[in-house]
C-alpha positions in Angstrom: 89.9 59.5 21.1 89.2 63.1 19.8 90.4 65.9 21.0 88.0 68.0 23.7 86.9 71.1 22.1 86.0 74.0 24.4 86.8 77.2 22.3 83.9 79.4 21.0 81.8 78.2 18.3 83.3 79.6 15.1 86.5 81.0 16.9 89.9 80.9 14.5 92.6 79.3 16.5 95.7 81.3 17.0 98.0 81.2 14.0 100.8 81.9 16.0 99.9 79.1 18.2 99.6 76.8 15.7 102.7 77.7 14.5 104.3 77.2 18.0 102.4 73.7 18.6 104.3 72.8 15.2 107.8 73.8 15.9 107.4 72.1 19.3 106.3 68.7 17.8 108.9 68.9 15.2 111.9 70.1 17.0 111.2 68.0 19.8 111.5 70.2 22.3 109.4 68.3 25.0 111.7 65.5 24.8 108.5 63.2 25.2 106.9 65.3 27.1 102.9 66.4 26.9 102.8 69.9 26.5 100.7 72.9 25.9 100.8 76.1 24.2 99.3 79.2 25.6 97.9 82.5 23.7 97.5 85.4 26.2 96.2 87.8 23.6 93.5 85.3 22.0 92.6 83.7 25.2 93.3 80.0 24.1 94.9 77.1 25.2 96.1 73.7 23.7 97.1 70.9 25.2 99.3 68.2 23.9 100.3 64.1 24.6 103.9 63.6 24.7 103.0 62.1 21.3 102.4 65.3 20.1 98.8 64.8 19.6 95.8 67.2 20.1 94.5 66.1 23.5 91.8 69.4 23.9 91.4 73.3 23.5 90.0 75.9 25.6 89.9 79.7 26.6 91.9 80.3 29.7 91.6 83.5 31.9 95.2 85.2 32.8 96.6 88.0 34.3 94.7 91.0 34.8 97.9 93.4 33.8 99.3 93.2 30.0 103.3 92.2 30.7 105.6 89.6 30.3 107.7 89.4 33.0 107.1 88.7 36.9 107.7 91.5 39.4 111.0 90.7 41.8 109.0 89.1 45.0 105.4 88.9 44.0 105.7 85.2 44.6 106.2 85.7 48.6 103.1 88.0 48.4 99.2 87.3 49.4 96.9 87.7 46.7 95.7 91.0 47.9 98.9 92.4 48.2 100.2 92.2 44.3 99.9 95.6 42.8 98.2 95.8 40.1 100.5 96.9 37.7 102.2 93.3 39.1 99.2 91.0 38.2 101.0 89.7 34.9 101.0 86.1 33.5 105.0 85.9 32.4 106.1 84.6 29.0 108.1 81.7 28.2 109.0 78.5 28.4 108.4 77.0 31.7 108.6 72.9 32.9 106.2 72.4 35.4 104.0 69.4 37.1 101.7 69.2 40.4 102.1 70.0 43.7 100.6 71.4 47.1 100.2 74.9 47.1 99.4 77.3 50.5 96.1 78.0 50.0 94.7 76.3 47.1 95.7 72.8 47.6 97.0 70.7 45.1 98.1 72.6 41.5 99.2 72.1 37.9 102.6 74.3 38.5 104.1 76.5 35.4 106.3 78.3 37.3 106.9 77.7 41.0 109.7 80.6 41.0 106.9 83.0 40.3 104.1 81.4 42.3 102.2 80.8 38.4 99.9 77.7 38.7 97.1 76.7 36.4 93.7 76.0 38.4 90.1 75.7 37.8 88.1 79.0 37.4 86.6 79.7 40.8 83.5 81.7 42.1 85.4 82.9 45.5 84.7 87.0 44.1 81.4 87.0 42.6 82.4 90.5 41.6 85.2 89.0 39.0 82.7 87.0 37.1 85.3 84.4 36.4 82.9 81.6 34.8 81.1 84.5 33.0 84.7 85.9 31.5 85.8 82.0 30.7 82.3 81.3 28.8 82.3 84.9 27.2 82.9 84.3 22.9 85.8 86.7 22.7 89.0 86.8 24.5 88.2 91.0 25.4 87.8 90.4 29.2 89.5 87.3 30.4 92.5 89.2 31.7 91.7 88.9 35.7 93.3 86.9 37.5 96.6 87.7 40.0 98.4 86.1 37.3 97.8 82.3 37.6 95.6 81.0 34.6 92.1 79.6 35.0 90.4 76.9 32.6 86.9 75.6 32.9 86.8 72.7 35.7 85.6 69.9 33.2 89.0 71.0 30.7 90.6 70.7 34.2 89.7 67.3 35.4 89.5 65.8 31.5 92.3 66.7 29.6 95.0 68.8 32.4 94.9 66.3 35.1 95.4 63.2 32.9 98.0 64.8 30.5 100.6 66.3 33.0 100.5 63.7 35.5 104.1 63.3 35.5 104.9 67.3 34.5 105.3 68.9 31.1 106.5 71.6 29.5 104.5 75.3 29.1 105.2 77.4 26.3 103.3 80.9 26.6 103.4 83.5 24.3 104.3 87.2 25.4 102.2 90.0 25.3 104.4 93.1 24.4 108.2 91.1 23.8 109.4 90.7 20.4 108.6 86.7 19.3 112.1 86.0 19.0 113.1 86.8 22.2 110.9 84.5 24.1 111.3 82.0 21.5 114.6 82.1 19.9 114.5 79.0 18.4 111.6 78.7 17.5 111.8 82.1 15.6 114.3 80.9 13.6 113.3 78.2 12.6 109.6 79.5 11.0 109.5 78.4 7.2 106.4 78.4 5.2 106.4 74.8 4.9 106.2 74.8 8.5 103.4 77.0 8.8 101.1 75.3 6.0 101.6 72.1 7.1 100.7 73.2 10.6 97.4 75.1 9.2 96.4 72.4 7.0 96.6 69.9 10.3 94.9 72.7 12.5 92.0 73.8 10.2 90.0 70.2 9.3 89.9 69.3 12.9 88.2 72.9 13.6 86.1 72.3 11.1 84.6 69.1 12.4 83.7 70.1 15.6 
């Protein structure tokens, strides 16, 4: 079954993401797991089968404000009552799975600590133009949301439901924080051959899309 492909025509896939996806796979951090890796900067997602196979790709829209961390008790706050400044999508590594949220019913949870789900990109504020942001070709304006992270509903229902049925792990890159410190491990553990052998896995399945 191939992967589902919902990046941009002609879009390069994070290298860093790559890189991460690789590390993951070979260190075994998931423990058997599915996963996915998240680029805040580029806008991308993957999502990974506890076999460590490509299971789809997609943008994602994210936090409206550039940070890493989440503000002390933004997660006991309405929507319309997070700063702005506050509106960040943290970095890290996060184990998550479903459950019932407040007011959005049943979610794909990264973070319950810090209120961060993942959801399908609603319409609810014309004025955002979520779908318009999510189907844009570069990843310059799909920093919106209140901090949660949005993916088209048929990436949703096709790939995210099915893979994290019974939870996963969420690995998300930072915005401003040095690699390392979000990543220890994995920052030490970058060789070359690791990052050829991840391009040269990454690159042919682009190119057949």
């Amino acid at each position: 079954m191939s992967a589902v492909d919902l990046l941009p025509e002609g879009q390069e896939v994070s290298g860093t993401l790559i890189e991460l996806a690789g590390w993951v796979v070979a260190a075994k951090d998931t423990q058997g797991y599915p996963f996915m890796v998240i680029d805040k900067a580029a806008a991308q997602i993957l999502v990974f089968g506890g076999d460590g196979r490509l299971r789809g790709a997609a943008p994602g829209l994210f936090g409206s404000a550039v940070g890493d961390h989440t503000a002390p008790g933004v997660a006991g706050l309405a929507l319309r009552e997070i700063p702005g400044r506050d509106r960040t999508t943290p970095a890290g590594r996060f184990v998550g799975g479903f459950g019932p949220s407040i007011d959005a019913g049943r979610v794909l949870w990264v973070d319950y600590d810090s209120a961060v789900s993942i959801h399908p990109t609603a319409t609810g504020v014309p004025k955002e133009k979520r779908v318009e942001r999510l189907a844009s070709p570069t990843p310059d304006d799909n920093r919106v949301t209140h901090g949660c992270i949005n993916v088209a509903p048929e990436f949703y229902e096709q790939v995210i439901v099915p893979t994290f049925q019974r939870g996963g792990v969420f690995y998300i890159l930072p915005d401003e924080d040095p690699i390392a410190q979000t990543f220890p491990e994995f920052a030490q553990g970058r060789a070359t051959t690791q990052r050829n052998e991840a391009r040269r896995a990454w690159r042919p399945w682009r190119a057949r899309q």
